[in-house]
KOLDRENRO-611537 format. One record per residue (C-alpha): residue in one letter; x, y, z; residue number from 1. Coordinates in steps of 0.001 Angstrom, whole numbers. Each point is the difference from the previous one (the first is absolute). Last residue first. Example, Ala and Ser with C-alpha at 12.3 -4.5 7.8 and 13.67 -1.06 7.14 Angstrom:
<pakes>
PAKE,residuo,x,y,z,num
PAKE,s,13670,-1060,7140,2
PAKE,a,-1370,-3440,660,1
</pakes>
This chain:
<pakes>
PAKE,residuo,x,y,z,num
PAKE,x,9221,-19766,-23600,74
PAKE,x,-1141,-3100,2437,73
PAKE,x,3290,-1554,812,72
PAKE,x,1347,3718,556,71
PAKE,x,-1966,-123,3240,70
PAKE,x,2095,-1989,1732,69
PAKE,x,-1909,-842,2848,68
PAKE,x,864,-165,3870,67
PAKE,x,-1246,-3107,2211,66
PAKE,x,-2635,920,2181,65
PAKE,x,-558,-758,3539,64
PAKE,x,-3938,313,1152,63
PAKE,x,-1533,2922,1284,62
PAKE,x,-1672,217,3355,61
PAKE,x,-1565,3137,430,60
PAKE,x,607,1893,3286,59
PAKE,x,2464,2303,-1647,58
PAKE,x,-2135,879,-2943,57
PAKE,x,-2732,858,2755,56
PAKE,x,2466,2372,1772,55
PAKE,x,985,1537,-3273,54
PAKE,x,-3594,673,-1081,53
PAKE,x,-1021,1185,4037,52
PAKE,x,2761,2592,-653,51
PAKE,x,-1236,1080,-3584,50
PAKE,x,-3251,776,1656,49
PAKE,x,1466,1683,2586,48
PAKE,x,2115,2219,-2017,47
PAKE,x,-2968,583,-2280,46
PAKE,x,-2012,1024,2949,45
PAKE,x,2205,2111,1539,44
PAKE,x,867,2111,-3379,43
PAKE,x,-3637,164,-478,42
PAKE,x,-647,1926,3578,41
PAKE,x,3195,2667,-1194,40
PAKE,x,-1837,-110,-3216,39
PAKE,x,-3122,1122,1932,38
PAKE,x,1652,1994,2355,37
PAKE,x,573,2633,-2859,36
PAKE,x,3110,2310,567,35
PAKE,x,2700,-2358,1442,34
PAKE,x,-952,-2288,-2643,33
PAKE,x,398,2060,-2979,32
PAKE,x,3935,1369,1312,31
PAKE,x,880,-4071,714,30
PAKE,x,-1468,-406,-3433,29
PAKE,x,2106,2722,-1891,28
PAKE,x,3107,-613,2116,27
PAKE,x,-254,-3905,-1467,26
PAKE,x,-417,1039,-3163,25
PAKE,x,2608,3150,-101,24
PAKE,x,2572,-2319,1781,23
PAKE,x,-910,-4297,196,22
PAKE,x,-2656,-1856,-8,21
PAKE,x,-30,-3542,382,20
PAKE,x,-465,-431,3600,19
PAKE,x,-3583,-1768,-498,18
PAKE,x,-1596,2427,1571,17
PAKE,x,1351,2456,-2607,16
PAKE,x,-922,-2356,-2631,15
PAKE,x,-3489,-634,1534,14
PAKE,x,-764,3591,308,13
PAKE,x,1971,971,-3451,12
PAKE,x,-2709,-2278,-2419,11
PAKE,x,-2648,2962,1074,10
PAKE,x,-3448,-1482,672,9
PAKE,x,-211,2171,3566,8
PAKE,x,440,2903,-1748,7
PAKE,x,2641,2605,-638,6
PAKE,x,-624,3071,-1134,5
PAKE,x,1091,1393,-3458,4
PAKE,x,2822,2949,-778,3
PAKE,x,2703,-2510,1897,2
PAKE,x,-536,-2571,-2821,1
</pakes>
């Protein structure tokens, strides 16, 4: 993909926010969003977003579960 630009839609931003990119990928993105302050901008925003996810998932009060054998159901 390095002959195209990247976009804001491009499935890399979030996984490179995310922290799951790693080598060519991740050099590629870092690379895209040094030149184009609007990735760099959607980079922030999907961190933050994905930060106020965690923090709500935190907050929620989930009850105890017991575990499931899942082979019972095959």
């Amino acid at each position: 993909m390095k002959d195209q630009a990247m976009n804001a839609d491009d499935p890399r931003l979030t996984a490179y926010a995310l922290g799951e990119l790693s080598g060519e990928d991740a050099a590629e993105v870092a690379a895209a969003i040094e030149r184009d302050p609007a990735l760099a901008a959607e980079i922030d925003e999907i961190r933050a977003m994905t930060g106020d996810l965690a923090d709500a998932l935190r907050a929620e009060d989930l009850p105890e579960t017991e575990p499931v054998d899942m082979t019972e159901h095959i």
